[in-house]
N, CA and C atoms as a LAMMPS dump frame, in Angstrom:
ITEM: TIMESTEP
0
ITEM: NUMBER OF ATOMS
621
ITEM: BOX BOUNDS ff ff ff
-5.0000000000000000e+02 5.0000000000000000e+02
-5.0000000000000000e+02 5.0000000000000000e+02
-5.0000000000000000e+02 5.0000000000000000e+02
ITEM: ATOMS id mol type element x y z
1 1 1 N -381.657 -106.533 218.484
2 1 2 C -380.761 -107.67 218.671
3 1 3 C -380.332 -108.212 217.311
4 2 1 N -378.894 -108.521 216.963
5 2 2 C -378.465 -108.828 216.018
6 2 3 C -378.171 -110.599 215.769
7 3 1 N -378.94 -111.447 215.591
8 3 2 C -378.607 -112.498 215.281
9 3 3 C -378.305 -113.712 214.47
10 4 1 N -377.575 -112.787 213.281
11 4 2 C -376.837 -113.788 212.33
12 4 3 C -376.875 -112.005 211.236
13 5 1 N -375.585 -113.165 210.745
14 5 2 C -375.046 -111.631 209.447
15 5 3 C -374.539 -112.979 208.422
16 6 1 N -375.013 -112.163 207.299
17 6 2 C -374.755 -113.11 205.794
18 6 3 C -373.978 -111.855 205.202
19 7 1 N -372.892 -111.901 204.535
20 7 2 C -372.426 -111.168 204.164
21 7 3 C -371.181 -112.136 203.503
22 8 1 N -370.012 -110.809 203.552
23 8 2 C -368.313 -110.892 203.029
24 8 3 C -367.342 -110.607 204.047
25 9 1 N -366.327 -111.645 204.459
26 9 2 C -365.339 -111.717 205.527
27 9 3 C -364.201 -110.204 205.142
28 10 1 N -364.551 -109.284 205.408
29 10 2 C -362.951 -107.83 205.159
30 10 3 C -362.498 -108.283 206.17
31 11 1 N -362.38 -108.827 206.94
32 11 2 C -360.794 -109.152 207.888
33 11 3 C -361.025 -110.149 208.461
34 12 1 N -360.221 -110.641 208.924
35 12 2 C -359.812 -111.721 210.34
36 12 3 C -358.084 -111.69 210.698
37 13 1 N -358.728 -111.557 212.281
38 13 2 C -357.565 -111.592 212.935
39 13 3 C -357.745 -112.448 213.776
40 14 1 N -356.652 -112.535 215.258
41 14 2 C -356.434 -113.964 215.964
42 14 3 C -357.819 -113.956 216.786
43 15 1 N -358.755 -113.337 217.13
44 15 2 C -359.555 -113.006 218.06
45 15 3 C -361.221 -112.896 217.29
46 16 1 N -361.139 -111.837 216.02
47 16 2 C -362.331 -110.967 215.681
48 16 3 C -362.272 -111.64 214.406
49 17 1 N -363.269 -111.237 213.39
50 17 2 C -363.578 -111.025 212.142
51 17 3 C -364.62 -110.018 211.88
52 18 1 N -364.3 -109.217 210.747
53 18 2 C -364.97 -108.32 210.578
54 18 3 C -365.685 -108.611 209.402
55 19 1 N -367.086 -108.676 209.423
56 19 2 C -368.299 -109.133 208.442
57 19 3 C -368.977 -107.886 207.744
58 20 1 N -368.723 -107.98 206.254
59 20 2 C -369.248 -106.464 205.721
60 20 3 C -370.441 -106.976 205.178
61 21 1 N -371.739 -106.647 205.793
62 21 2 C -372.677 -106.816 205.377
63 21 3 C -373.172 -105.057 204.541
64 22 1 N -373.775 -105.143 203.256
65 22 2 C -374.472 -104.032 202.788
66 22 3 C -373.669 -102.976 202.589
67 23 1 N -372.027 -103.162 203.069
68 23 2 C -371.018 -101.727 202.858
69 23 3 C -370.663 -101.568 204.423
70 24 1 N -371.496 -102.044 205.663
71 24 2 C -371.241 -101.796 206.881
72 24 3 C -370.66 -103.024 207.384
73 25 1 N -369.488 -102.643 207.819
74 25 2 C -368.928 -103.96 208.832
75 25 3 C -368.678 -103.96 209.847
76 26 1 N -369.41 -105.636 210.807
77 26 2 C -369.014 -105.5 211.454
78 26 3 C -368.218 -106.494 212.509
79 27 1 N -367.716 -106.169 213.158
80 27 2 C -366.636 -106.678 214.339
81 27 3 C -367.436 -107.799 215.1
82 28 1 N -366.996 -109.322 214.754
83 28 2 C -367.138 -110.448 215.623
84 28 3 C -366.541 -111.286 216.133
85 29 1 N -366.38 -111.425 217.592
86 29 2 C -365.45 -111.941 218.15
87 29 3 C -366.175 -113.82 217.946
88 30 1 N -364.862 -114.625 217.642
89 30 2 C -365.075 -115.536 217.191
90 30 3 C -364.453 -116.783 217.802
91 31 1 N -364.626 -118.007 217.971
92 31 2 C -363.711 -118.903 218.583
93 31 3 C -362.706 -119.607 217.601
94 32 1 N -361.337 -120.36 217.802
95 32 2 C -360.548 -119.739 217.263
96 32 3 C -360.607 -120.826 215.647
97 33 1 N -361.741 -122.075 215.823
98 33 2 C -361.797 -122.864 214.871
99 33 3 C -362.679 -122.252 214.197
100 34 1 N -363.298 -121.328 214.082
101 34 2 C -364.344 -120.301 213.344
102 34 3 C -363.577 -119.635 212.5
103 35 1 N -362.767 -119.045 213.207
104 35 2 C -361.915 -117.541 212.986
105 35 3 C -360.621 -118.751 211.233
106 36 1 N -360.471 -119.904 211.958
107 36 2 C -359.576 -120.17 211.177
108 36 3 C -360.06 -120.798 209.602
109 37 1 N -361.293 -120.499 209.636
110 37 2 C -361.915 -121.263 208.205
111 37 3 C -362.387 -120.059 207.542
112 38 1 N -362.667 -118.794 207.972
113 38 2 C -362.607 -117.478 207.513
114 38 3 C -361.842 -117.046 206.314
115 39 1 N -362.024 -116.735 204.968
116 39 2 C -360.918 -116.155 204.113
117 39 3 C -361.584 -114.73 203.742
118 40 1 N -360.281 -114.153 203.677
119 40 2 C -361.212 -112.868 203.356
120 40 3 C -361.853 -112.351 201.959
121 41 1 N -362.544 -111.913 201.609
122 41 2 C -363.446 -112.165 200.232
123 41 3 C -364.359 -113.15 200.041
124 42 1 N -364.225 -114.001 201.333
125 42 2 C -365.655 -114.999 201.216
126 42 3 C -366.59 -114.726 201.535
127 43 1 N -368.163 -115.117 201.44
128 43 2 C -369.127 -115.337 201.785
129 43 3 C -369.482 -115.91 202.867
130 44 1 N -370.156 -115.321 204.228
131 44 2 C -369.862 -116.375 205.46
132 44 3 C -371.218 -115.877 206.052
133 45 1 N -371.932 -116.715 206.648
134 45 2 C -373.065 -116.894 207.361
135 45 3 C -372.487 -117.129 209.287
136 46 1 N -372.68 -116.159 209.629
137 46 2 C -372.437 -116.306 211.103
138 46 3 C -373.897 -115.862 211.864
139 47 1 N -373.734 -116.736 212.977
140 47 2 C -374.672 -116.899 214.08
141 47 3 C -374.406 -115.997 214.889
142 48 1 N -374.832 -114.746 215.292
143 48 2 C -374.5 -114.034 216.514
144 48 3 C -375.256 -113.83 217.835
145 49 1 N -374.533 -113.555 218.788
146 49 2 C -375.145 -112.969 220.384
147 49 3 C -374.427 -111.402 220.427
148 50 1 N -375.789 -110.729 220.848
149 50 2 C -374.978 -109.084 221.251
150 50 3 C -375.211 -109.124 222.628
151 51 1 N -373.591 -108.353 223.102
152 51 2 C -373.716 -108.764 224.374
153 51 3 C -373.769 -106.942 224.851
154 52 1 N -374.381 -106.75 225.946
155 52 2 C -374.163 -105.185 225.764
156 52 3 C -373.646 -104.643 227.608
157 53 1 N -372.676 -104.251 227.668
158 53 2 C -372.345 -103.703 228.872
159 53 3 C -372.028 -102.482 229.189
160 54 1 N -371.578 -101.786 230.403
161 54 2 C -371.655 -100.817 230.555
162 54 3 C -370.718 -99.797 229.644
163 55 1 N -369.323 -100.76 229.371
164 55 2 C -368.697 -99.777 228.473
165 55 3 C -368.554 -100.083 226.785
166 56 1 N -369.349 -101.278 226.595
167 56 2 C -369.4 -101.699 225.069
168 56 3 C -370.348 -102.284 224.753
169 57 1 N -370.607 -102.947 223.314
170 57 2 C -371.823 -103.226 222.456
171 57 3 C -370.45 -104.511 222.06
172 58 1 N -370.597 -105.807 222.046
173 58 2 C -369.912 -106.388 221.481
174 58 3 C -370.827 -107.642 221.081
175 59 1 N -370.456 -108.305 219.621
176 59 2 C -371.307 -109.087 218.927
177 59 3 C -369.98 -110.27 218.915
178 60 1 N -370.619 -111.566 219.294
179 60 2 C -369.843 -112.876 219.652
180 60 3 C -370.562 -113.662 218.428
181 61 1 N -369.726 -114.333 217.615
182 61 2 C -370.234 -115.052 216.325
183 61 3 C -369.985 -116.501 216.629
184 62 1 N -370.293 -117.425 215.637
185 62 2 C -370.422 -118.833 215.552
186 62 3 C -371.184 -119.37 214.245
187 63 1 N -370.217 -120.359 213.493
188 63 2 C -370.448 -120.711 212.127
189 63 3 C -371.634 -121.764 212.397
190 64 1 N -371.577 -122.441 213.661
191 64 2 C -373.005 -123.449 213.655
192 64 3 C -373.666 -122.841 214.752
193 65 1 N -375 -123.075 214.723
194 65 2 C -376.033 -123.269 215.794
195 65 3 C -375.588 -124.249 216.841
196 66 1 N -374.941 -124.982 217.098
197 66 2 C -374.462 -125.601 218.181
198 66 3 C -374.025 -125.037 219.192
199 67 1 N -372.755 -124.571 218.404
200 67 2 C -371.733 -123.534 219.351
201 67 3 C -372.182 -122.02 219.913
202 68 1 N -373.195 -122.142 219.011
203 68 2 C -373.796 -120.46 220.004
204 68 3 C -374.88 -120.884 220.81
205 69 1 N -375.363 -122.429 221.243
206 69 2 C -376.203 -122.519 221.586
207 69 3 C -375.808 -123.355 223.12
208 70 1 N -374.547 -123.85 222.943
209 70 2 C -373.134 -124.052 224.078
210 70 3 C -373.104 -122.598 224.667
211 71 1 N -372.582 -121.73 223.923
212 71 2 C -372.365 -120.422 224.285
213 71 3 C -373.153 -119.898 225.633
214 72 1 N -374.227 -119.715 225.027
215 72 2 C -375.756 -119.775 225.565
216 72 3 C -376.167 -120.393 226.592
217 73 1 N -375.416 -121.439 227.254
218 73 2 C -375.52 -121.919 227.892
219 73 3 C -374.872 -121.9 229.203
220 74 1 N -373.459 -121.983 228.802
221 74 2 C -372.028 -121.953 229.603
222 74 3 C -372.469 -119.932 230.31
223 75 1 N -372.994 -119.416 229.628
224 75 2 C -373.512 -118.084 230.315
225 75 3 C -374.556 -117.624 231.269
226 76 1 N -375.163 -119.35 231.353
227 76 2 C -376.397 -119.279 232.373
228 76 3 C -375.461 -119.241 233.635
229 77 1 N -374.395 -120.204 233.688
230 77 2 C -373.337 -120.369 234.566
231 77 3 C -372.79 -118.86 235.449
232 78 1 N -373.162 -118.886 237.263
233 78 2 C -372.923 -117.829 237.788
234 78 3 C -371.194 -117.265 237.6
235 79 1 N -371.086 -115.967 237.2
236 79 2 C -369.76 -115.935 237.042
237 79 3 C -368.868 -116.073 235.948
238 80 1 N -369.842 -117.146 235.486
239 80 2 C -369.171 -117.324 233.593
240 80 3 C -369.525 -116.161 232.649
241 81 1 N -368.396 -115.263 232.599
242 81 2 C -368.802 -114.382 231.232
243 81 3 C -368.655 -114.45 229.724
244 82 1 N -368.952 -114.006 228.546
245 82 2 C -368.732 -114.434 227.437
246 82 3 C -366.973 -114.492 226.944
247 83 1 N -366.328 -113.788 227.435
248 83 2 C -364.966 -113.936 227.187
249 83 3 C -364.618 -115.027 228.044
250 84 1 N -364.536 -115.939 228.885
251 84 2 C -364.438 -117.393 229.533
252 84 3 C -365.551 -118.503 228.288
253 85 1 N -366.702 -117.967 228.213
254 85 2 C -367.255 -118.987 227.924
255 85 3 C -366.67 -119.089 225.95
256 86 1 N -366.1 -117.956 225.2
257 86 2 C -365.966 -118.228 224.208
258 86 3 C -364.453 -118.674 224.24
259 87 1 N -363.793 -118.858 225.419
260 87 2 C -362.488 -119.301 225.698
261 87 3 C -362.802 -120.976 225.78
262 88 1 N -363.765 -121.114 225.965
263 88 2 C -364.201 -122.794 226.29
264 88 3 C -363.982 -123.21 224.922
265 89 1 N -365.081 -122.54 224.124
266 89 2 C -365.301 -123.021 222.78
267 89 3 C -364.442 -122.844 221.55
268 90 1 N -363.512 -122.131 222.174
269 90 2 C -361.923 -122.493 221.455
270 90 3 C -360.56 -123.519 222.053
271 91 1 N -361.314 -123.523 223.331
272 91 2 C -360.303 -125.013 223.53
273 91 3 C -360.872 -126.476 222.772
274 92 1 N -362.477 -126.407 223.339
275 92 2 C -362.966 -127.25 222.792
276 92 3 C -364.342 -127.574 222.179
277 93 1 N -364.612 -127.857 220.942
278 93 2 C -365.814 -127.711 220.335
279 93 3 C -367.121 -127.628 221.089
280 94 1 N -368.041 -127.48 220.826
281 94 2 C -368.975 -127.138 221.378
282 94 3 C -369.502 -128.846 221.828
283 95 1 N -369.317 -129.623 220.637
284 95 2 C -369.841 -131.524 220.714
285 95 3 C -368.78 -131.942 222.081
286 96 1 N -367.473 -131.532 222.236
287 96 2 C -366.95 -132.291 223.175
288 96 3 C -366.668 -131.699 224.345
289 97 1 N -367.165 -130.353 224.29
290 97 2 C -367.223 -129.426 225.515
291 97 3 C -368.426 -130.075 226.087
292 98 1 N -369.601 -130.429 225.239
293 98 2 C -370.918 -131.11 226.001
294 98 3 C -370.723 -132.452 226.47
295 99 1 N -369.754 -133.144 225.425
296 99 2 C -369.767 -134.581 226.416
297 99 3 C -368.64 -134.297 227.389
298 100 1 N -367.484 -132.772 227.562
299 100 2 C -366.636 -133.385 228.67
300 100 3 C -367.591 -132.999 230.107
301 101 1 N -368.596 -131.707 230.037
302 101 2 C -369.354 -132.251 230.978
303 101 3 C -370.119 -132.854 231.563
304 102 1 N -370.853 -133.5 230.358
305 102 2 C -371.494 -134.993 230.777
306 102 3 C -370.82 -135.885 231.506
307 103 1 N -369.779 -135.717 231.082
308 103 2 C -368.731 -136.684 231.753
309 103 3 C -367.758 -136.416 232.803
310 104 1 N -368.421 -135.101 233.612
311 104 2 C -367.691 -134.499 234.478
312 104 3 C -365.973 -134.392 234.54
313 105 1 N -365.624 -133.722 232.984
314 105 2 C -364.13 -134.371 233.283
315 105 3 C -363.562 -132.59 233.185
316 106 1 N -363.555 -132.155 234.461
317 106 2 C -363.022 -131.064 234.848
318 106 3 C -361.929 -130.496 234.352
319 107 1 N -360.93 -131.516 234.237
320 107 2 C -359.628 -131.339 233.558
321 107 3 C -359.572 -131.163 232.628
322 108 1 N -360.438 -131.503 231.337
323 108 2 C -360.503 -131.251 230.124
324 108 3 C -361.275 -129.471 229.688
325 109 1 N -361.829 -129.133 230.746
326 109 2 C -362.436 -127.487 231.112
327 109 3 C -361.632 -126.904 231.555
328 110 1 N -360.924 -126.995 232.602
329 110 2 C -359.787 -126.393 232.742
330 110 3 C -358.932 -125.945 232.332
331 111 1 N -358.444 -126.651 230.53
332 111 2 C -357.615 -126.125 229.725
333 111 3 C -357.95 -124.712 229.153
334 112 1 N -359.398 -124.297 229.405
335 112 2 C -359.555 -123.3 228.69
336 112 3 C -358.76 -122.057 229.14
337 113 1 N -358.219 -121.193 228.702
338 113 2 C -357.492 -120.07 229.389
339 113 3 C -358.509 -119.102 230.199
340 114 1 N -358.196 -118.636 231.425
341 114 2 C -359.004 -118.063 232.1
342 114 3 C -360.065 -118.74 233.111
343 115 1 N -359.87 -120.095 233.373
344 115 2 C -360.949 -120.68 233.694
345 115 3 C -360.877 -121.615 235.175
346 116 1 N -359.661 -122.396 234.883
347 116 2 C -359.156 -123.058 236.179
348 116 3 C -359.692 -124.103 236.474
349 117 1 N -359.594 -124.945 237.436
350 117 2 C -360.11 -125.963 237.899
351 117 3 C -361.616 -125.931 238.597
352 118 1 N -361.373 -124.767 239.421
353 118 2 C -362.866 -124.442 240.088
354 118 3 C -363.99 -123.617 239.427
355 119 1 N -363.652 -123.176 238.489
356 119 2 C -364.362 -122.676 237.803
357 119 3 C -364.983 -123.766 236.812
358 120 1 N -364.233 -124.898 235.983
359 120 2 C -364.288 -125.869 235.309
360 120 3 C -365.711 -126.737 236.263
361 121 1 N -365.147 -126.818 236.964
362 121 2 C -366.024 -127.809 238.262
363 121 3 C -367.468 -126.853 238.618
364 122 1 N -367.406 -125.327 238.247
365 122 2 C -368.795 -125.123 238.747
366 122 3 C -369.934 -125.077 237.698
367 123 1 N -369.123 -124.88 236.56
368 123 2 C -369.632 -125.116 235.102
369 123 3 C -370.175 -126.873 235.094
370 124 1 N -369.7 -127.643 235.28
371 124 2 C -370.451 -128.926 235.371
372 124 3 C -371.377 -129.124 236.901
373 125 1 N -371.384 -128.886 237.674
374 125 2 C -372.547 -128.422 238.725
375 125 3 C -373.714 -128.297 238.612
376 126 1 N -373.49 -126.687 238.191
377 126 2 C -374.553 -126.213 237.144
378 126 3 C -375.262 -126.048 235.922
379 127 1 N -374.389 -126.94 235.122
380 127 2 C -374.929 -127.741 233.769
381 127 3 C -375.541 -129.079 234.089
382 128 1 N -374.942 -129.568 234.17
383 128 2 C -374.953 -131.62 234.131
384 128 3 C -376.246 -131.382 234.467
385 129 1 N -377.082 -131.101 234.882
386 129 2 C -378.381 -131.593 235.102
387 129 3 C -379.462 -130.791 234.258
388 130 1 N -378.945 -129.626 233.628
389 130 2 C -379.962 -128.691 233.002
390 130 3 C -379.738 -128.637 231.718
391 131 1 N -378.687 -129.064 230.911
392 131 2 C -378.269 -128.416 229.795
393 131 3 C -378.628 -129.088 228.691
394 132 1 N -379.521 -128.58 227.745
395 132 2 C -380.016 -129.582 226.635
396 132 3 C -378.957 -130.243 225.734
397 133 1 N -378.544 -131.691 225.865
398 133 2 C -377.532 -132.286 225.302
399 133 3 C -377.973 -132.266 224.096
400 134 1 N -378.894 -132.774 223.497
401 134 2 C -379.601 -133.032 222.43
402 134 3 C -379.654 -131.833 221.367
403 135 1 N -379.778 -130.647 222.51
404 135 2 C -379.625 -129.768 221.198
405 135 3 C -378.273 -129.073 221.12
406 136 1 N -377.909 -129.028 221.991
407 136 2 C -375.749 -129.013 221.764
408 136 3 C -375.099 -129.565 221.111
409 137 1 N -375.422 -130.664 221.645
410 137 2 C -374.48 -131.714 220.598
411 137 3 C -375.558 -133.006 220.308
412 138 1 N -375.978 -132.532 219.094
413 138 2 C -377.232 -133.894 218.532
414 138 3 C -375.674 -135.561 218.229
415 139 1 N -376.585 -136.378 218.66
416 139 2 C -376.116 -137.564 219.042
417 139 3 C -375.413 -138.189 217.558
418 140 1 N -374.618 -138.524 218.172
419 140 2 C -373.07 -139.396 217.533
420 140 3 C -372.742 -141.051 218.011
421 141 1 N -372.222 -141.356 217.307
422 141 2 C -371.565 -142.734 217.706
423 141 3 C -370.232 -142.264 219.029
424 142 1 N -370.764 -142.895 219.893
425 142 2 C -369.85 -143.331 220.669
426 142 3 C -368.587 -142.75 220.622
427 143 1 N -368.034 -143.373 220.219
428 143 2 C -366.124 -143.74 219.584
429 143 3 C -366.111 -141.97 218.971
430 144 1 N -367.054 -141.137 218.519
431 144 2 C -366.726 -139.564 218.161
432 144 3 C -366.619 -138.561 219.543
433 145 1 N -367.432 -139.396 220.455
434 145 2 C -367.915 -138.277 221.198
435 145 3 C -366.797 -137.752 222.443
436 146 1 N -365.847 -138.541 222.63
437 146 2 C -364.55 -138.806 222.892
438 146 3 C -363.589 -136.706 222.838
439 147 1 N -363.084 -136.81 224.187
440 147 2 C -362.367 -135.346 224.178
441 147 3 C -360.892 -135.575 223.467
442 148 1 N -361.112 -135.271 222.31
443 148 2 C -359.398 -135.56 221.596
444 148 3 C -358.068 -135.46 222.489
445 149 1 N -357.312 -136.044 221.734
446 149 2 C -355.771 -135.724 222.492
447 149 3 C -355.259 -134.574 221.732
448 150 1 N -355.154 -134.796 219.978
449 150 2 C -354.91 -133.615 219.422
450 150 3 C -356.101 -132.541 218.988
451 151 1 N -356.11 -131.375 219.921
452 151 2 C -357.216 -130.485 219.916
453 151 3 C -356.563 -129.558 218.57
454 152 1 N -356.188 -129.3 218.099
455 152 2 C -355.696 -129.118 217.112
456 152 3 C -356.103 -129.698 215.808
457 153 1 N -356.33 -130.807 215.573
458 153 2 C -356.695 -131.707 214.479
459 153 3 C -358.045 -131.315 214.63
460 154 1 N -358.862 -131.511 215.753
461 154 2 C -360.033 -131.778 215.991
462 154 3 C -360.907 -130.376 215.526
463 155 1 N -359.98 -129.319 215.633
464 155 2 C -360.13 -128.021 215.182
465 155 3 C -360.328 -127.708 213.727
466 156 1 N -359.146 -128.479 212.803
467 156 2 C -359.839 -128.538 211.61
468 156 3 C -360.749 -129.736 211.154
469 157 1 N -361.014 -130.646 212.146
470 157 2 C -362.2 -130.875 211.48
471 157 3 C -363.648 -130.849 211.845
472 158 1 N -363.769 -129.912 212.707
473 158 2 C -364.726 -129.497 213.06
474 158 3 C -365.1 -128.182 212.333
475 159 1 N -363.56 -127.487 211.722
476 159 2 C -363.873 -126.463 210.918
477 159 3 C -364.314 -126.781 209.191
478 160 1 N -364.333 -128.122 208.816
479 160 2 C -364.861 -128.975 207.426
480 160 3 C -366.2 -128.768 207.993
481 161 1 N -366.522 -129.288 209.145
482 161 2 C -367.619 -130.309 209.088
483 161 3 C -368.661 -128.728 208.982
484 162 1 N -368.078 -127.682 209.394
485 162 2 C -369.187 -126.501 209.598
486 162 3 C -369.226 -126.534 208.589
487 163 1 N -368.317 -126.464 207.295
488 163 2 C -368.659 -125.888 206.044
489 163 3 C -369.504 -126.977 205.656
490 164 1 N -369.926 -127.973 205.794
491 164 2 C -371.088 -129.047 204.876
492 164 3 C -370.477 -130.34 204.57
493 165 1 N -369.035 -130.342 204.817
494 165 2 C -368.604 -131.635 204.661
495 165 3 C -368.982 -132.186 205.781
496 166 1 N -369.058 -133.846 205.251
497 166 2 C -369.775 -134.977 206.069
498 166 3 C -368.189 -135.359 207.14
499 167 1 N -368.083 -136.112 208.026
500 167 2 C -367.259 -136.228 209.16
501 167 3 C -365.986 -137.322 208.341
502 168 1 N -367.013 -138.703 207.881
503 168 2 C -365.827 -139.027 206.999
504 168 3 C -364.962 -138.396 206.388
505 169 1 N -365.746 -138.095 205.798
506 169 2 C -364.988 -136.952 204.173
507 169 3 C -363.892 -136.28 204.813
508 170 1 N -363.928 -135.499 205.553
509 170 2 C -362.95 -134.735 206.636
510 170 3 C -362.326 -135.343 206.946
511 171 1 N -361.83 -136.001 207.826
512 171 2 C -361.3 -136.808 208.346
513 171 3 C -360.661 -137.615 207.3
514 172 1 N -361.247 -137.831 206.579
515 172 2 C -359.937 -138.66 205.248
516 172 3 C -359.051 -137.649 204.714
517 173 1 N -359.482 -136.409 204.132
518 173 2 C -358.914 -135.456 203.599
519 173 3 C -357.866 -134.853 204.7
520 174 1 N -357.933 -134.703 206.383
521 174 2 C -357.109 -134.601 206.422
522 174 3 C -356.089 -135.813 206.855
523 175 1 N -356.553 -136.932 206.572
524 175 2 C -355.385 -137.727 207.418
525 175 3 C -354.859 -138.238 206.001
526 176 1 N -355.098 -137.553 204.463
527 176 2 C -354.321 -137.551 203.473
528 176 3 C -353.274 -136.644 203.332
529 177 1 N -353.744 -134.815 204.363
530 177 2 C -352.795 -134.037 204.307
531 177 3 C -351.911 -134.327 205.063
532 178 1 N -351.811 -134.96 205.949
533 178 2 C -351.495 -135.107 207.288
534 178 3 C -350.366 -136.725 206.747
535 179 1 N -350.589 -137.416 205.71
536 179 2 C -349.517 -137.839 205.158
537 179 3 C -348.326 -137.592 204.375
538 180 1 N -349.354 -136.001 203.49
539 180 2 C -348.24 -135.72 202.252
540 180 3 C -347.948 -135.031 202.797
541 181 1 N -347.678 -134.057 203.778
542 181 2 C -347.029 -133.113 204.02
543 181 3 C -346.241 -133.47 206.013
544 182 1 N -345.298 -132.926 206.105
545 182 2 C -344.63 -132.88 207.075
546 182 3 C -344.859 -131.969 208.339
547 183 1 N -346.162 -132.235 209.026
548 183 2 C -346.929 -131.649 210.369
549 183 3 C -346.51 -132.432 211.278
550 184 1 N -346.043 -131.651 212.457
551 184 2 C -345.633 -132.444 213.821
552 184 3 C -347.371 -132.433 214.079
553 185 1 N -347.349 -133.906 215.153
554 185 2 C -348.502 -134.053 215.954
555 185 3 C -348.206 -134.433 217.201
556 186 1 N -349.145 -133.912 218.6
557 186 2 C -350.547 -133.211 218.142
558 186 3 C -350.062 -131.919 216.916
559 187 1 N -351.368 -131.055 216.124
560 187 2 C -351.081 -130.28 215.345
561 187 3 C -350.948 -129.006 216.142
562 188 1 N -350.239 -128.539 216.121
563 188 2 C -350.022 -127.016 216.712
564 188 3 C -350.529 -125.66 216.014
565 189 1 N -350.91 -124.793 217.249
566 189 2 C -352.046 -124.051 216.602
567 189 3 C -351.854 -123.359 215.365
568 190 1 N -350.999 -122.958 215.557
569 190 2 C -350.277 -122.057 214.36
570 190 3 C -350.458 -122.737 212.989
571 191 1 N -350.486 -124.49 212.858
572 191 2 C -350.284 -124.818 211.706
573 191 3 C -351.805 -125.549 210.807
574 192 1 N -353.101 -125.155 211.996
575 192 2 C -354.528 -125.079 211.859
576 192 3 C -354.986 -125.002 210.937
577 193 1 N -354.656 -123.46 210.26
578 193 2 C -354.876 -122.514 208.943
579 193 3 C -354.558 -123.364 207.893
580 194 1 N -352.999 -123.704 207.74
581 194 2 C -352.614 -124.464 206.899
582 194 3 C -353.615 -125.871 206.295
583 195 1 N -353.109 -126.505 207.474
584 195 2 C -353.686 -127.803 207.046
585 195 3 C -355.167 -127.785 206.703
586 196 1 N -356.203 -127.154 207.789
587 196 2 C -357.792 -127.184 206.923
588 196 3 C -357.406 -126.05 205.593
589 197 1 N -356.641 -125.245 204.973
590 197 2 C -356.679 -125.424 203.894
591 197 3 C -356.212 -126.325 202.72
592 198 1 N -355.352 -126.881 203.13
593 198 2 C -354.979 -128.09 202.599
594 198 3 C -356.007 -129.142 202.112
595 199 1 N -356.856 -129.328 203.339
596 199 2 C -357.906 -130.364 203.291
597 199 3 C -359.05 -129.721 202.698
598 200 1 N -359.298 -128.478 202.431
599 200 2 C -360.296 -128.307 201.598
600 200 3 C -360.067 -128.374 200.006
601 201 1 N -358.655 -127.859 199.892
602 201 2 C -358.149 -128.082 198.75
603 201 3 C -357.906 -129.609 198.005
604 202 1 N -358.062 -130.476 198.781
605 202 2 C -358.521 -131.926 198.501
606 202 3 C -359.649 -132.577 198.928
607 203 1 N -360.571 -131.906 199.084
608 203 2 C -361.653 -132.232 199.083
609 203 3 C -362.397 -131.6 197.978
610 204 1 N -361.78 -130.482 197.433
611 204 2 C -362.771 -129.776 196.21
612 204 3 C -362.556 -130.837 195.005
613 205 1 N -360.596 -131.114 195.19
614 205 2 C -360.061 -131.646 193.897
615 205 3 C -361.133 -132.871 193.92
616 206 1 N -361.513 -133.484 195.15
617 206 2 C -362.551 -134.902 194.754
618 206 3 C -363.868 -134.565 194.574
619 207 1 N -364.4 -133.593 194.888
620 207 2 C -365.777 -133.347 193.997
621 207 3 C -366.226 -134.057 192.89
């Protein structure tokens, strides 16, 4: 069982990243605020699950222990497979995927592609009463724990906060990019990449 690779990012695409550990790389399917903090030639510590079926060997990554531990969870779920459940955790973080089912809010599960309303609804069923909140999503103020309007924003800064920046810090840096530069909001996916590089690039300059 393969569970975590330290290595160098040789690719990313909309779906995978490919992690060259030792000269061997390999192929991890990723959610899509993971995939977007990825550069290639970096250094990246990913969390993995190997999932193994009848016609493949496929390894599902995650930059925090949270989100593979959501993962992990949403798969106890009858019916939920890892391509639904890593569809969750690219609509929505792993912290507000746990409070939208705490909070039974179906509709906010539903956005995930592949998933639907009844499917959304059997995933909180069979969570809400079993699922370790505490270690999913360790506890926040209130006023954070909230399912964004722009899932987009929330994407890069959930993609800071993996790298070690603190939530403030993020969150200022981008609502500085998010002044100097001309982004429609909500942020649209496409323009993700951009802006958390933007915001890291002003967050180094304040070091």
């Amino acid at each position: 069982m393969i569970g975590q690779l330290t290595g160098t990012v040789a690719a990313v695409d909309s779906t995978t990243a490919v992690v060259d550990v030792n000269g061997i790389g390999f192929a991890v399917r990723m959610p899509n605020a993971d995939l977007a903090t990825l550069h290639i030639g970096n250094a990246a510590v990913v969390h993995t699950e190997m999932m193994v079926s009848q016609d493949a060997i496929t390894l599902y990554g995650f930059l925090s222990m949270e989100s593979k531990r959501m993962f992990l969870q949403l798969l106890k779920v009858n019916g939920i497979g890892p391509k639904v459940a890593l569809s969750l955790l690219s609509t929505l973080p792993s912290r507000q995927l746990s409070q939208a089912i705490h909070d039974e809010d179906a509709t906010a599960l539903a956005k995930a592609p592949g998933l639907g309303k009844k499917g959304a609804q059997k995933i909180i069923l069979e969570l809400k009463g079993s699922i370790d909140f505490a270690a999913v999503a360790p506890a926040e103020p209130a006023s954070t724990l909230r399912v964004p309007d722009d899932v987009g924003m929330h994407h890069v800064l959930e993609g800071l906060m993996s790298l070690g920046w603190r939530r403030q810090d993020a969150q200022a840096a981008i609502d500085e990019v998010m002044g100097d530069h001309d982004f429609a909001t909500p942020l649209a996916t496409q323009d993700v990449p951009q802006v958390l590089r933007l915001a890291l690039a002003a967050l180094d300059t304040g070091r």
